[in-house]
N, C-alpha and C positions, 0 to 999 in steps of 0.2 A: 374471565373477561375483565378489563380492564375499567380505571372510573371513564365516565362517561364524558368526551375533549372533545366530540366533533357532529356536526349531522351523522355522517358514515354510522358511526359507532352507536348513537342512539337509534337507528333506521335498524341495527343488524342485533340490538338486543330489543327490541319490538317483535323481530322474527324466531326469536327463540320460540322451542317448543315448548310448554311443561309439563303437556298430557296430549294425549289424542287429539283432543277438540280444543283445547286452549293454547294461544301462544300470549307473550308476555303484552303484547302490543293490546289483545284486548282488558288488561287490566292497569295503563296507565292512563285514561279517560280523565279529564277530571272537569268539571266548571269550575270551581274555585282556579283553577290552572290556568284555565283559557281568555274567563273575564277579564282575571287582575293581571294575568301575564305572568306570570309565576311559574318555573319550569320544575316540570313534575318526574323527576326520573331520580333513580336511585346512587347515591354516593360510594355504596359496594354493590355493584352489580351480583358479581359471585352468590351473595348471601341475600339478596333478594332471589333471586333461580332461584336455587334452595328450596326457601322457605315457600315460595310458589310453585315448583312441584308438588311438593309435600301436597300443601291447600289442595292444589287440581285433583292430584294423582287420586286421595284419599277421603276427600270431600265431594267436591265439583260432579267429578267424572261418574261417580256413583250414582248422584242426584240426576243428571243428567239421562243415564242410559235409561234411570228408572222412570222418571217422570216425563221427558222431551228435553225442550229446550232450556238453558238456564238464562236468565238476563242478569247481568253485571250493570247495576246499579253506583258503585264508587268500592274500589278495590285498593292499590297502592298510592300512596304518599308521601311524598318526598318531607322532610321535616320544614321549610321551609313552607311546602305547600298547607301540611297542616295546622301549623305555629298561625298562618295566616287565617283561618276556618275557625280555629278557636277564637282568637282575636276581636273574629269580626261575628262573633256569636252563629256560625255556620255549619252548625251540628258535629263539630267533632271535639273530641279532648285533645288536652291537652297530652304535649307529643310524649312526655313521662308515660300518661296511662295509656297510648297509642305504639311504644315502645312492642315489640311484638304481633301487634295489631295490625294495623292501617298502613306503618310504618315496619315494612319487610325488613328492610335491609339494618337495622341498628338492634342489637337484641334486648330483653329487658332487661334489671335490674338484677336479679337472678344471673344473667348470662344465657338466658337458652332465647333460638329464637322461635317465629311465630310469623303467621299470615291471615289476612283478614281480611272477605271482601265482603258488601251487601250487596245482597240478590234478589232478584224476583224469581221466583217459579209459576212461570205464566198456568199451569195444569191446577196447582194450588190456589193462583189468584183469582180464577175463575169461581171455583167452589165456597172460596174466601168471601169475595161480593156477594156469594147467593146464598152467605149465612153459616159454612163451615168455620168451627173454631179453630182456632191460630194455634191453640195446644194441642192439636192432632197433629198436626206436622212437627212441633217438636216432640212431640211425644217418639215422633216415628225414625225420626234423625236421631233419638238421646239411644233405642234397641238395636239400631242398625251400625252408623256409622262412630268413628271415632275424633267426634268433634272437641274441640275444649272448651269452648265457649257460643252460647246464640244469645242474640238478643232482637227481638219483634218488635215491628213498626207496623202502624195502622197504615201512614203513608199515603193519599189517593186511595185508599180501600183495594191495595195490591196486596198486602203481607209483608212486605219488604220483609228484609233480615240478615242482622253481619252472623256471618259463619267462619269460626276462627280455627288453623289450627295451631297447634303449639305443642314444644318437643317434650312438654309436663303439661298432659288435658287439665285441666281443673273440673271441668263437666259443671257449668255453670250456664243455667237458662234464664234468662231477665226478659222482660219486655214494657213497651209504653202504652201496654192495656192492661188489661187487669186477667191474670193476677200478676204483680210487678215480679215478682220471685219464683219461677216454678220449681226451680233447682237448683242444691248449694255443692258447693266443691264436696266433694268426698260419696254426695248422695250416691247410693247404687240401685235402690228399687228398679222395678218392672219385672218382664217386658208390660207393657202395659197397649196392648193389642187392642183390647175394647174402645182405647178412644182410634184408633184410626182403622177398622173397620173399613172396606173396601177400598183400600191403597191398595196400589200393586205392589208386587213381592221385590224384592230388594233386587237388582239385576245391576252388575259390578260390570263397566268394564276392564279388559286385561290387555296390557302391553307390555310390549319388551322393546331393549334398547338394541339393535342390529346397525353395527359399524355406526353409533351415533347420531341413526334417524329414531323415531319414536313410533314402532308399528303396532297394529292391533293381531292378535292373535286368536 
């Protein structure tokens, strides 16, 4: 796909697929975007898809089947859009350490690239308010999926959380409760079952690509 020159053309990569249940349209939202007017789409189209299949296919889609619905909270951003978020002290970094991240389509520093969206999991959020801890569900995403990065937010007492992936995991769990650090790159411990304890069982969906629609099987 080509950069992004017209309505058309930003209306017809909204409608891309990247998984089952997600197309690109629900991950360019933004309020930073929309306040300041700020246009939130990507400069390589091609390598945003990419890096947002990847996320869907390998992240999302899993969480999803397993738990219900996922809510996308603030997913892609255009460098412009988040240059202006840090700026304006608007919870994001700066577009260096968002390289890979927030920011699909430009790779890091390294050269590999990466996707990052925050999420709610309304099934988690529930249990969350009524006092479940925040390290059961990472615990549960670090045995099952192959994420490279989470980092947890209190948020309105939802869980929030950026779920990254990246073409080199680092396996890295931060959050802004305590404990600030659960997991440093390289860690491999577990499974650690005891803390998540009546979760349901990992249930993946599977797709294939037939004449370049995206079907479930």
């Amino acid at each position: 796909m080509k950069a992004i020159s017209s309505y058309r053309a930003l209306d017809r990569l909204g409608r891309e697929r990247l998984s089952p249940n997600f197309f690109m349209r629900d991950f360019l939202y933004s309020e930073i975007s929309n306040f300041y007017g700020v246009p939130n789409f990507p400069s390589d189209p091609e390598r945003a898809l990419e890096a947002g299949r990847h996320l869907c296919s390998q992240l999302l889609e899993p969480l999803n089947a397993t738990f219900g619905r996922v809510e996308v909270r603030s997913a892609y951003r255009s460098e412009s859009v988040n240059a202006l978020g840090n700026e304006k002290g608007l919870n994001c970094a700066s577009n260096e350490k968002n390289y890979a991240g927030h920011i699909w389509d430009v790779p890091d520093a390294d050269g590999y690239i990466g996707a990052t969206a925050c999420i709610v999991i309304p099934w988690f959020a529930s249990r969350y308010a009524a006092g479940a801890d925040w390290r059961s569900l990472a615990y549960w995403i670090h045995d099952h999926l192959p994420y490279s990065e989470l980092e947890f937010f209190d948020g309105q007492n939802m869980c929030a959380f950026n779920i990254n992936w990246h073409e080199r995991p680092k396996k890295n769990i931060t959050s802004w409760l305590n404990p600030r650090t659960l997991m440093k790159s390289g860690h491999t411990a577990g499974p650690f079952e005891e803390w998540y304890a009546g979760f349901p069982n990992l249930s993946e969906s599977r797709y294939e690509k037939l004449g370049g629609a995206t079907t479930m099987v």
